[in-house]
C-alpha positions in Angstrom: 116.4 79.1 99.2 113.6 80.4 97.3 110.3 79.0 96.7 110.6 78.8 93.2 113.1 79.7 90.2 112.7 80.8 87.0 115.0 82.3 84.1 114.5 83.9 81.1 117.3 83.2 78.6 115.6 86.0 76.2 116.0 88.8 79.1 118.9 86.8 81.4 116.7 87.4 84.2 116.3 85.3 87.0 113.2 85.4 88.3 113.3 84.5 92.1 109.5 83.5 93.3 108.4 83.7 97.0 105.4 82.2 98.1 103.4 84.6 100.7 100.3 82.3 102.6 101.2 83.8 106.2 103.2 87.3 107.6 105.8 85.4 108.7 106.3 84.9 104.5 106.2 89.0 103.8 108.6 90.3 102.1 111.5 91.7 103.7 114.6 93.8 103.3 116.0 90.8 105.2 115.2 88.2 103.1 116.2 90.1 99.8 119.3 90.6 101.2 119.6 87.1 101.6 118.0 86.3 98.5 120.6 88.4 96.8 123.6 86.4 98.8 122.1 83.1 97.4 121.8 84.3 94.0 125.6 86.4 94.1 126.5 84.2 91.6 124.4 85.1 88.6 125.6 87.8 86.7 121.9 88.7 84.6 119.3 90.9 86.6 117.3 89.2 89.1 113.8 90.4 89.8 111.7 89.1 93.3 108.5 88.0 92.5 106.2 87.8 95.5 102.9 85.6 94.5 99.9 86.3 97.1 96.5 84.0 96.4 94.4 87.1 96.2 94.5 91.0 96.4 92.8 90.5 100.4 96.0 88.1 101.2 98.1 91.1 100.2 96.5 93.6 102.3 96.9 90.7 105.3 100.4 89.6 104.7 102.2 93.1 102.7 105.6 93.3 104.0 108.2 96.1 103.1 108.0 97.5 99.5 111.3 96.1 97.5 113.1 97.1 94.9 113.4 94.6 91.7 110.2 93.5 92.5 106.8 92.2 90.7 103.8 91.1 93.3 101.0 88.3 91.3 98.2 87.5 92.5 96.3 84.2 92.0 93.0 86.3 91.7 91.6 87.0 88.7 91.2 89.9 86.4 94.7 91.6 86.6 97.1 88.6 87.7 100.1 91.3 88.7 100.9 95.0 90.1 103.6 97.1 89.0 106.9 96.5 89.7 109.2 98.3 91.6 112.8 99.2 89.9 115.9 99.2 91.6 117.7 103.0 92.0 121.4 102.2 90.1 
């Protein structure tokens, strides 16, 4: 299960949110993929959101770059990076 959930009816996407505090929590093409088996049954885009405290958690805890995926931060100025889009 994810951390959090969140859908936009506007876009029907599913925003899937995983909490990074440790790099045990970094993203992974293992947990996408089971990420992706949880949310099997939604037929809008999904896009993996990985939410870091700050920019220097990141750099600790990065894991493997995914596709479909936006990384915030809880640090101000810029709250988010760019996103990565999945190859179709």
């Amino acid at each position: 299960m994810p951390d959090s959930v969140a859908y936009s009816k506007q876009r029907d996407t599913l925003f899937i949110i995983q909490c990074v505090a440790r790099r045990s929590d970094a993203p992974s093409i293992e947990r996408q993929s089971a990420l992706l088996r949880w949310s099997a049954g939604f037929r809008g885009q999904c896009v993996f959101v990985w939410a870091y405290a700050s920019r220097t958690a990141y750099m600790e805890n990065m894991g493997e770059l995914l596709a479909d995926t936006l990384v915030l931060f809880a640090d101000p100025p810029e709250h988010h990076a760019t996103s990565v889009p999945r190859q179709r």
